[in-house]
DSSP file (Angstrom, degrees, kcal/mol; ACC not computed):
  #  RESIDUE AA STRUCTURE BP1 BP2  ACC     N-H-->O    O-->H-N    N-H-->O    O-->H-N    TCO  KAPPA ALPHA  PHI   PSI    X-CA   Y-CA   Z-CA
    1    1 A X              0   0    0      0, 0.0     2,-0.1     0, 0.0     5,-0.0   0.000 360.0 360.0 360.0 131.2  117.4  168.2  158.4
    2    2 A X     >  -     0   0    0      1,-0.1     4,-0.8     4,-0.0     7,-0.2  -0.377 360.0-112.7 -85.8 153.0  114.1  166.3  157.1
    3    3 A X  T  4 S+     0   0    0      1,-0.2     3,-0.4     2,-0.2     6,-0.3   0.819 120.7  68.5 -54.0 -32.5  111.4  165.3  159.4
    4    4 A X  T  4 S+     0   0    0      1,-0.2     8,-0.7     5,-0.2     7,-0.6   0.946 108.8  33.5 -56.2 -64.8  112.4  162.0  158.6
    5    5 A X  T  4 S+     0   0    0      6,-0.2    -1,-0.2     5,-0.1    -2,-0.2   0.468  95.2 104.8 -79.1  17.3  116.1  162.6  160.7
    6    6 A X  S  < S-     0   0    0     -4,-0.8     6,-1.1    -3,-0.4     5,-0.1  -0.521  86.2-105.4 -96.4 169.9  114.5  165.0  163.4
    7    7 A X  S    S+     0   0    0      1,-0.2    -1,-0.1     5,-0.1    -3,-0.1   0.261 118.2  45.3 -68.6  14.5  113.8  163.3  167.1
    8    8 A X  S    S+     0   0    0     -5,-0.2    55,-0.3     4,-0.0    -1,-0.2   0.649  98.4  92.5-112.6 -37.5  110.6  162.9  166.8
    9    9 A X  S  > S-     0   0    0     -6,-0.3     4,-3.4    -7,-0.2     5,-0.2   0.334  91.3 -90.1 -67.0-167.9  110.3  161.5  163.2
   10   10 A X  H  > S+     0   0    0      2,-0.2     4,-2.2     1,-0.2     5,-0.5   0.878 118.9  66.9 -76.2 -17.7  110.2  158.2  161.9
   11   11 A X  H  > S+     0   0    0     -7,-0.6     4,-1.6    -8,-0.2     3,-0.3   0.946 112.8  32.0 -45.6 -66.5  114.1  158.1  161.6
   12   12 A X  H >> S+     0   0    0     -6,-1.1     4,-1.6    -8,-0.7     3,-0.9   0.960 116.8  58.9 -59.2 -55.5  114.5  158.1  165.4
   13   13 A X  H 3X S+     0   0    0     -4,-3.4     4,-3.8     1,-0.2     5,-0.3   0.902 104.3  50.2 -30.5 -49.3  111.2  156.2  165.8
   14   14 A X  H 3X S+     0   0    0     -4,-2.2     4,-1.5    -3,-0.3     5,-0.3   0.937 106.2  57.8 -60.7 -42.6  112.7  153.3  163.6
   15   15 A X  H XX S+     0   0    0     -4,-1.6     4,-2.5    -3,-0.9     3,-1.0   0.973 109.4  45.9 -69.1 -46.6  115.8  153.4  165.9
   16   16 A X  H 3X S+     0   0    0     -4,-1.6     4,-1.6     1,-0.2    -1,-0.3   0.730 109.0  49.5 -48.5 -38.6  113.5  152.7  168.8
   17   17 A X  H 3X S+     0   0    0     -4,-3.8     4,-1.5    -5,-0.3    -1,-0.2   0.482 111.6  49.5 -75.3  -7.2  111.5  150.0  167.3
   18   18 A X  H <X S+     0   0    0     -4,-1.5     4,-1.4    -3,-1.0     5,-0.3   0.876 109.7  56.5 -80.4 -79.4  115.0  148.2  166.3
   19   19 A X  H  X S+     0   0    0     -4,-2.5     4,-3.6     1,-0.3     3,-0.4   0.755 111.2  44.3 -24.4 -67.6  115.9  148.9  170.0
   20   20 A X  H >X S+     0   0    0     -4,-1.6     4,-1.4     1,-0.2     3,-0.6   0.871 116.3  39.9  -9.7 -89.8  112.6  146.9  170.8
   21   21 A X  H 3X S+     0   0    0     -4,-1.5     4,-1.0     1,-0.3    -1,-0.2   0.443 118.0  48.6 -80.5   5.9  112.9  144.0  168.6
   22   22 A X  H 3X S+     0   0    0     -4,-1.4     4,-2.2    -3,-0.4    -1,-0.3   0.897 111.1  47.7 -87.7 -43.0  116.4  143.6  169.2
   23   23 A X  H <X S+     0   0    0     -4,-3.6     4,-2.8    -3,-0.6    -2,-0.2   0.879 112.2  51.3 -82.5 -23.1  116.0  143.8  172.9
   24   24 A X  H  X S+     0   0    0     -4,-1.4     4,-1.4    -5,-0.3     3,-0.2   0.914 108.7  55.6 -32.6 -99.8  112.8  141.0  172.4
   25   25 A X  H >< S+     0   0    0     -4,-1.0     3,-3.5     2,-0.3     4,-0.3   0.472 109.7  46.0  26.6-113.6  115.7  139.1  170.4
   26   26 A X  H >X S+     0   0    0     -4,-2.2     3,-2.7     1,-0.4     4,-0.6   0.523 113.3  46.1 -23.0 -75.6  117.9  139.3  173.8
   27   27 A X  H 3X S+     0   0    0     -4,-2.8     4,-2.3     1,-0.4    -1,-0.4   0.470 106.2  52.6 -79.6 -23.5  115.4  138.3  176.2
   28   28 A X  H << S+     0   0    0     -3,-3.5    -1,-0.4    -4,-1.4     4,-0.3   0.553 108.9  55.0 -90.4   1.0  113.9  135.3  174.6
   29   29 A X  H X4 S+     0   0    0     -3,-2.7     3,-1.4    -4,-0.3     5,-0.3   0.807 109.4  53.3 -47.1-105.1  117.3  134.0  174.2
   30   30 A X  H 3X S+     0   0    0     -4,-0.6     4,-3.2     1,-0.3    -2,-0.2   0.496 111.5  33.0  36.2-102.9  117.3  134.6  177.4
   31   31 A X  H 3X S+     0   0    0     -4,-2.3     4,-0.7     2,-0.2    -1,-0.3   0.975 115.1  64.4 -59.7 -41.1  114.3  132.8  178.9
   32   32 A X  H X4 S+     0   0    0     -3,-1.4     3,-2.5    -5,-0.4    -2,-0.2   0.766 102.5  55.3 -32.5 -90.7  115.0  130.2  176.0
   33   33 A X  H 34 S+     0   0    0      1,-0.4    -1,-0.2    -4,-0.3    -2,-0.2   0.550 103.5  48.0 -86.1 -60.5  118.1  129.7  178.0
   34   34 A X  H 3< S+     0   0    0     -4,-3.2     2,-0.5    -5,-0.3    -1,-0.4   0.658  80.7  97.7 -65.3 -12.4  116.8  129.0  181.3
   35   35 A X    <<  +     0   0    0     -3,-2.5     2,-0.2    -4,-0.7     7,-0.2  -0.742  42.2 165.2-101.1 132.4  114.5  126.6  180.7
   36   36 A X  B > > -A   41   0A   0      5,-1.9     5,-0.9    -2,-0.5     3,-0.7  -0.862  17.3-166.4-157.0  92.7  116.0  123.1  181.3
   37   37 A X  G > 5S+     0   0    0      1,-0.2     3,-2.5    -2,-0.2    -1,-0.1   0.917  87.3  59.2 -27.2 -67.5  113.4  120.5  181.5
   38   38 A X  G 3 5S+     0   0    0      1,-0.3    -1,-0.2     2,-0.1     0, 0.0   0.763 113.3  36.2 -53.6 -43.2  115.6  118.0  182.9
   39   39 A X  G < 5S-     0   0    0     -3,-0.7    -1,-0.3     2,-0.1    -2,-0.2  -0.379 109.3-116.7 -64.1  20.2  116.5  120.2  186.2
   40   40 A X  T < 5 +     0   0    0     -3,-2.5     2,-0.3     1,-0.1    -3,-0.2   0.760  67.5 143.4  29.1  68.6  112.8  121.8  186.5
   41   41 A X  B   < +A   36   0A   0     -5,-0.9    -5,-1.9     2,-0.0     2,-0.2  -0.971  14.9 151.1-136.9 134.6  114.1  125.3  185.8
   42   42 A X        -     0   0    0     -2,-0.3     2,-0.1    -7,-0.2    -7,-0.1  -0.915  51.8 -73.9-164.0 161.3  112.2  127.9  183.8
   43   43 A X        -     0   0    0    -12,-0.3     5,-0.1    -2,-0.2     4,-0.1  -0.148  54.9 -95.8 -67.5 130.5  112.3  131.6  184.0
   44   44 A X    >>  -     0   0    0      1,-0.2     4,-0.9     2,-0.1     3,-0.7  -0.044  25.2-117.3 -25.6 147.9  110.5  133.7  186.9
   45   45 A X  H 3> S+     0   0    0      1,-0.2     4,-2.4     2,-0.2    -1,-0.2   0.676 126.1  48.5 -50.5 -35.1  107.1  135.0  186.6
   46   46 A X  H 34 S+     0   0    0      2,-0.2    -1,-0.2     3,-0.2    -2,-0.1  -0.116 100.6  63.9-108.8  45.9  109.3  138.6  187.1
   47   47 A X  H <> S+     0   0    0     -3,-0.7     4,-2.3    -4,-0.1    -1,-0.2   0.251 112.2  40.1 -50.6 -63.6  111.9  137.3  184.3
   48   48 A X  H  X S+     0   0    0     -4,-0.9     4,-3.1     1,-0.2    -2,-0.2   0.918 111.3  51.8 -64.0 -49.9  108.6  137.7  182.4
   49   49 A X  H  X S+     0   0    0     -4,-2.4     4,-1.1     2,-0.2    -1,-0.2   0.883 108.9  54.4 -69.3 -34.3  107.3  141.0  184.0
   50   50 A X  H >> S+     0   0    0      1,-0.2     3,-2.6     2,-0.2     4,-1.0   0.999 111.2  47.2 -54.5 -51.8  110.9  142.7  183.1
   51   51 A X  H >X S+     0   0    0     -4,-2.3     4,-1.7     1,-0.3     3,-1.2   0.827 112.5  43.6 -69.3 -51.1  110.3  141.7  179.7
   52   52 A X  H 3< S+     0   0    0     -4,-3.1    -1,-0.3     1,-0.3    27,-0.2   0.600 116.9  48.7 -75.5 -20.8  106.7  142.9  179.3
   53   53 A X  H <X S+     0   0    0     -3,-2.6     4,-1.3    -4,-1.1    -1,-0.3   0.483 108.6  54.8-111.2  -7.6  107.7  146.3  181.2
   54   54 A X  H <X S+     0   0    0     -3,-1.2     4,-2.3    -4,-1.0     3,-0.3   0.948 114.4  42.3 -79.4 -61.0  111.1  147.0  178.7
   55   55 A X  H  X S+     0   0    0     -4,-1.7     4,-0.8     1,-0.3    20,-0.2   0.661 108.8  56.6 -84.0   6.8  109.0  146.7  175.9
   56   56 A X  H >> S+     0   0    0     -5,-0.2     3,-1.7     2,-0.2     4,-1.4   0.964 115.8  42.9 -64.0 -50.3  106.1  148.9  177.6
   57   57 A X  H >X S+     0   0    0     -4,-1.3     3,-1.7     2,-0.3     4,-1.4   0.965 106.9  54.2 -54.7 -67.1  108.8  151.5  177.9
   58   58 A X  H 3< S+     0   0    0     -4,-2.3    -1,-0.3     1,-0.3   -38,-0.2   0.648 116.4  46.0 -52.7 -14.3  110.3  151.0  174.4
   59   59 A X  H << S+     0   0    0     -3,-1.7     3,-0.4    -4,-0.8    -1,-0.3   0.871  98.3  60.9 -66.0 -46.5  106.4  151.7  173.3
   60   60 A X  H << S+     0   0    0     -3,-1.7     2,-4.3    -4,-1.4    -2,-0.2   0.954 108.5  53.6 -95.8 -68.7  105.5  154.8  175.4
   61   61 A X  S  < S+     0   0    0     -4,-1.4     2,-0.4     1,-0.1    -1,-0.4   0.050  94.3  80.8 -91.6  48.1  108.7  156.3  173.2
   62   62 A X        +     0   0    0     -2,-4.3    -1,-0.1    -3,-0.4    10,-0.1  -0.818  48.4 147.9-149.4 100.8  107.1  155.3  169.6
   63   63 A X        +     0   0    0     -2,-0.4    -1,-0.1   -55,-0.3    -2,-0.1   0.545  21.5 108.7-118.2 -10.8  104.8  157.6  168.5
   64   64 A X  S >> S-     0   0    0    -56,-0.2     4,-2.7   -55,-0.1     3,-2.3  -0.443  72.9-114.8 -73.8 146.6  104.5  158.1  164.9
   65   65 A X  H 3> S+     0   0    0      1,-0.3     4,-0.8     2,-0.2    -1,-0.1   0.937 117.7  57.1 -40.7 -70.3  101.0  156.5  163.1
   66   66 A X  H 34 S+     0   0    0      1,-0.2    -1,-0.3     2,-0.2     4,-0.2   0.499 120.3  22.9 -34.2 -26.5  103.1  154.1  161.2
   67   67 A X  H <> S+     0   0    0     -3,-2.3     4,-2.0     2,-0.1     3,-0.3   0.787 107.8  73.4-123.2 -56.2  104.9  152.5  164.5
   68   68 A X  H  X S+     0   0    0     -4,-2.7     4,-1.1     1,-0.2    -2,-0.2   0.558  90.8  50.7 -37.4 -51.7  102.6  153.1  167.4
   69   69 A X  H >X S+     0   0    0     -4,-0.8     4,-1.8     2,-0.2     3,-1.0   0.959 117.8  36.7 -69.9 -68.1  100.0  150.9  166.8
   70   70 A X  H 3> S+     0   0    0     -3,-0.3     4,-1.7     1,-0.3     5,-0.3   0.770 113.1  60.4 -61.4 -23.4  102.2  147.6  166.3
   71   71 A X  H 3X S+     0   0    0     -4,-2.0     4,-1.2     2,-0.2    -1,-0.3   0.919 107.4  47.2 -67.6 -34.8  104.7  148.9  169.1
   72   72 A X  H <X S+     0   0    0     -4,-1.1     4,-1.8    -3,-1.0     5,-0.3   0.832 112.8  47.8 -80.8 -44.2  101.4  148.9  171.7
   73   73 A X  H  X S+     0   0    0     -4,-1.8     4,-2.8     2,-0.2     5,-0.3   0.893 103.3  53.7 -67.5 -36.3  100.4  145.6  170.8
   74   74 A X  H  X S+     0   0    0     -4,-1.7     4,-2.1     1,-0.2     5,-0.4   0.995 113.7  56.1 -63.1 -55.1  103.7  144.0  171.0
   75   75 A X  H  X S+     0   0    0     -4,-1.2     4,-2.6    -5,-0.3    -2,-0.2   0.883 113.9  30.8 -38.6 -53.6  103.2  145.8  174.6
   76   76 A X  H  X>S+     0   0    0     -4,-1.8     4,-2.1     2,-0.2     5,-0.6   0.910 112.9  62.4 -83.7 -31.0   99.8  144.2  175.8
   77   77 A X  H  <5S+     0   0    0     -4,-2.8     4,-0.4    -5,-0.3    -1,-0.2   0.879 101.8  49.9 -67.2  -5.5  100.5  141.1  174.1
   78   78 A X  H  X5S+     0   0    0     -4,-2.1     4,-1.9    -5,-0.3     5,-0.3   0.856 114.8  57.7 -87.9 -41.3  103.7  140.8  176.5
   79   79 A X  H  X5S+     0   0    0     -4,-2.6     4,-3.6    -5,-0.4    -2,-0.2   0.934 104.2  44.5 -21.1 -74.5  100.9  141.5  179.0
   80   80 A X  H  X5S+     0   0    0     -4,-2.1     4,-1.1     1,-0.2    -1,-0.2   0.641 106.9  55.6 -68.9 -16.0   99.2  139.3  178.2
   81   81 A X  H >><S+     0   0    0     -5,-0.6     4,-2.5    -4,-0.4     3,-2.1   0.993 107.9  50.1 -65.9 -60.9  101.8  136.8  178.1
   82   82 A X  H 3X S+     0   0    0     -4,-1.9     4,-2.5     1,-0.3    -2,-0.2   0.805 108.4  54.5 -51.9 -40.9  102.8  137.4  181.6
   83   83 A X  H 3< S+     0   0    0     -4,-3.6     4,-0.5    -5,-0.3    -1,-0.3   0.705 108.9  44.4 -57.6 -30.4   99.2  137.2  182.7
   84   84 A X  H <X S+     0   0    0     -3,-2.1     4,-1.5    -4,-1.1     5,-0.3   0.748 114.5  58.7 -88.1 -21.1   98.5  133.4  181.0
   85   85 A X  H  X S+     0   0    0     -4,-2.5     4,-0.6     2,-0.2    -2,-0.2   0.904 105.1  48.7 -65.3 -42.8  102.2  132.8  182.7
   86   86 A X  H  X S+     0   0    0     -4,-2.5     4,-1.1    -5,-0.3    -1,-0.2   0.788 115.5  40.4 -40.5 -45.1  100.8  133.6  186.0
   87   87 A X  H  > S+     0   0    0     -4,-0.5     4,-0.8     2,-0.2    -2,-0.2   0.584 106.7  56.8 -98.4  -8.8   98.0  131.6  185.7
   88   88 A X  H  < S+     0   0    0     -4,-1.5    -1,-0.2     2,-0.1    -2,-0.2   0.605 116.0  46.7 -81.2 -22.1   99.7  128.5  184.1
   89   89 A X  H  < S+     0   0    0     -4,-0.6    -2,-0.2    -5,-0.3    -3,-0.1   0.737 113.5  46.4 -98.0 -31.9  102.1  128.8  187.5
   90   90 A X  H  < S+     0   0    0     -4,-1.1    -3,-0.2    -5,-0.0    -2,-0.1   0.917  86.1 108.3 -86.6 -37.4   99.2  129.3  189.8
   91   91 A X     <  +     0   0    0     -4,-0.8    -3,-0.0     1,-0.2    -4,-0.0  -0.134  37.5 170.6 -10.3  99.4   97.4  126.5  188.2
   92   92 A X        +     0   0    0      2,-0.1    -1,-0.2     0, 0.0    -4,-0.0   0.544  38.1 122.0-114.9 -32.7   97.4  123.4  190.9
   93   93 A X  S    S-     0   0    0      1,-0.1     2,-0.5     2,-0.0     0, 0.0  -0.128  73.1-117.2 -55.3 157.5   94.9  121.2  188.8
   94   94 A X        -     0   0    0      0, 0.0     2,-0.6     0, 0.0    -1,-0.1  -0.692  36.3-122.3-151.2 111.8   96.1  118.0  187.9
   95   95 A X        -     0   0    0     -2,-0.5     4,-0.1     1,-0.1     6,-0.1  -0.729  14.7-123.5 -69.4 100.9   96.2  117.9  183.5
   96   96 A X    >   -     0   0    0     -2,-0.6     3,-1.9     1,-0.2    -1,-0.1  -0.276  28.1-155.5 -36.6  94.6   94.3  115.3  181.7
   97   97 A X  T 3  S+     0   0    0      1,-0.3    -1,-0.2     4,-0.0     4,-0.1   0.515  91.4  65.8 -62.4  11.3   97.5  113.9  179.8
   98   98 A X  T 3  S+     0   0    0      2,-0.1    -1,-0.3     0, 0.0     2,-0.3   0.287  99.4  61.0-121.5  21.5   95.4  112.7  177.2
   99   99 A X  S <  S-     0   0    0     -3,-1.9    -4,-0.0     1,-0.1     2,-0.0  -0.859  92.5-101.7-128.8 164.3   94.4  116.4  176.3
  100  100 A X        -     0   0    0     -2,-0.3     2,-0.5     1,-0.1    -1,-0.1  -0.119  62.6 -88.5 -82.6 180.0   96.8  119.5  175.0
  101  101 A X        -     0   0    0      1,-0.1     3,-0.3    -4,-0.1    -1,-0.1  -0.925  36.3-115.3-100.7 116.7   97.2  121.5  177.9
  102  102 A X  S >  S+     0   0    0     -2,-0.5     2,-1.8     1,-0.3     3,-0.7   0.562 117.2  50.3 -42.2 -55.1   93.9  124.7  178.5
  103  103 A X  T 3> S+     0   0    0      1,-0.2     4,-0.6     2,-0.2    -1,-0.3  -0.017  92.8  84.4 -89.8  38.4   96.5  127.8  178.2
  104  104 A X  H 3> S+     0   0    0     -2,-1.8     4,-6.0    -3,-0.3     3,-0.4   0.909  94.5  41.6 -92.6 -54.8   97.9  126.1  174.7
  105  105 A X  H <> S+     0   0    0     -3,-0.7     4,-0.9     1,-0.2    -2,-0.2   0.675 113.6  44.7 -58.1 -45.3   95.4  127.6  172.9
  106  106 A X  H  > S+     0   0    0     -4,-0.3     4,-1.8     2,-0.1    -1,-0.2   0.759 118.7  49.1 -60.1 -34.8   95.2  131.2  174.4
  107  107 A X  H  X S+     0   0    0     -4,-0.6     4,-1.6    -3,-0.4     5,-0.3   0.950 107.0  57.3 -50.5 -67.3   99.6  131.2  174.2
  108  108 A X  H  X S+     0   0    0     -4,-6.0     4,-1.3     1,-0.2    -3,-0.2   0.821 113.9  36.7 -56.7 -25.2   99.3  130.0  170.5
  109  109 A X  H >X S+     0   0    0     -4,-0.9     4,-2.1    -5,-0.2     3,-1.1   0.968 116.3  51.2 -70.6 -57.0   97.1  133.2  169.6
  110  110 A X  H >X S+     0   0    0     -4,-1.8     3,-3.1     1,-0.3     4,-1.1   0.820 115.8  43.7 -36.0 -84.6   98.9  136.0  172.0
  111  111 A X  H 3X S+     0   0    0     -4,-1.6     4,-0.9     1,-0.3     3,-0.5   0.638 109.7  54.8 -65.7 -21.5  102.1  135.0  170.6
  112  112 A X  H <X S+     0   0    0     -4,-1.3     4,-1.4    -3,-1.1    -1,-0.3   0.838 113.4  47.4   7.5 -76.9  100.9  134.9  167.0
  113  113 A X  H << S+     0   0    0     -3,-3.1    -2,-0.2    -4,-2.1    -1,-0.2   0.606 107.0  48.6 -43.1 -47.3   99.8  138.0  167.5
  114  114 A X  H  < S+     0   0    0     -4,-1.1    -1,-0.2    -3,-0.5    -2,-0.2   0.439 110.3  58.7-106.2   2.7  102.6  139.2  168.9
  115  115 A X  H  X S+     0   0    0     -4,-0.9     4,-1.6    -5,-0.4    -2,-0.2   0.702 108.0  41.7 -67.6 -47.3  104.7  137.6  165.9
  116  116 A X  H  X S+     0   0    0     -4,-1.4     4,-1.2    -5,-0.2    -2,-0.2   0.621 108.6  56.8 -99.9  -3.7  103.3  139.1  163.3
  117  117 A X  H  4 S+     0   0    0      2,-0.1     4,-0.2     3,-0.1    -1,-0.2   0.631 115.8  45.2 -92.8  -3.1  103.1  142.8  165.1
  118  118 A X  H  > S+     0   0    0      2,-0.2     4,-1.2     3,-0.1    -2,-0.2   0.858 114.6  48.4 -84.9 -28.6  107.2  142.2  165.5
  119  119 A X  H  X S+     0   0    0     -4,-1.6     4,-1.4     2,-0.2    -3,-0.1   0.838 107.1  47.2 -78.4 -45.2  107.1  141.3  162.3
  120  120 A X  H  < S+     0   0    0     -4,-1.2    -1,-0.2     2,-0.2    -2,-0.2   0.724 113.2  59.0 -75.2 -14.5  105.0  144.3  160.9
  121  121 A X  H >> S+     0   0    0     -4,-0.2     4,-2.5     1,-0.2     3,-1.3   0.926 103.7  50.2 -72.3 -45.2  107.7  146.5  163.0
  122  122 A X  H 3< S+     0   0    0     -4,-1.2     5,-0.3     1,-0.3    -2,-0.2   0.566 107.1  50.4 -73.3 -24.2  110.4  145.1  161.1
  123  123 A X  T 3< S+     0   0    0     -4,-1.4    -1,-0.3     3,-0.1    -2,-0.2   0.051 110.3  53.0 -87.6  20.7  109.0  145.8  157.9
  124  124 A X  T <4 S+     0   0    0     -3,-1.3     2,-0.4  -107,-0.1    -2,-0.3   0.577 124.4  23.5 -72.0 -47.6  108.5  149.2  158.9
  125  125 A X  S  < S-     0   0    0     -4,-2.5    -3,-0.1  -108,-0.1    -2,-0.1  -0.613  83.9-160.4-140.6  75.0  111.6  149.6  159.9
  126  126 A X        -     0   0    0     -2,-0.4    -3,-0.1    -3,-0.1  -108,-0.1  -0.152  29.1-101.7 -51.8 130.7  114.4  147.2  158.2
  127  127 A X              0   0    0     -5,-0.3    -1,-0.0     1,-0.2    -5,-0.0  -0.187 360.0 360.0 -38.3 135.3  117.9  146.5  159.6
  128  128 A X              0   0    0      0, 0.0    -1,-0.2     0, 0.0    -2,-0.1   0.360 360.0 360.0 -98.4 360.0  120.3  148.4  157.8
């Protein structure tokens, strides 16, 4: 057995970081899903907090150089999603429609961000 199949190596890592972006995948179907303009329905603030604490988990177990770094950012940057989601929900002020809305600009980086460290996970570790 190579280092490569052992449980520590990047074989089993890669299965964990497919586990990840698959289970991403799920869940933003998912909140996709719920949100229905027309009925004022959109996913919980703890919809959001599962999500951000599955892929904490699915981090903690990804340890090799190669994966660890983009597996932890995918992590805070669901942080930090859930944190501008908080604050777009607590958020009582009244919008100037004739401006984008403040948290457009802080969303559009995080998730950027957090697009192209799913992305660099997924070219680490390709579907077979």
């Amino acid at each position: 057995m190579t280092s490569r199949d052992s449980a520590t190596g990047i074989g089993a890592q890669c299965q964990v970081a497919r586990e990840m972006i698959a289970y991403n995948k799920s869940q933003t179907r998912l909140l996709d899903a719920s949100f229905n303009l027309e009925q004022q329905r959109e996913a919980s603030v703890d919809d959001y907090r599962v999500w951000a604490a599955h892929l904490r988990t699915y981090s903690a177990r990804i340890s090799t150089p190669e994966l660890s770094p983009p597996a932890g950012r995918l992590a805070d940057e669901a942080d930090q999603l859930v944190k501008l989601v908080e604050q777009v929900r607590a958020d009582t002020s009244v919008p100037d429609p004739s401006a984008p809305p403040p948290w457009l600009k802080p969303y559009a980086q995080i998730a950027r961000q957090f697009h192209d460290n799913l992305a660099a996970l997924d070219r680490a570790c390709p579907a077979q």
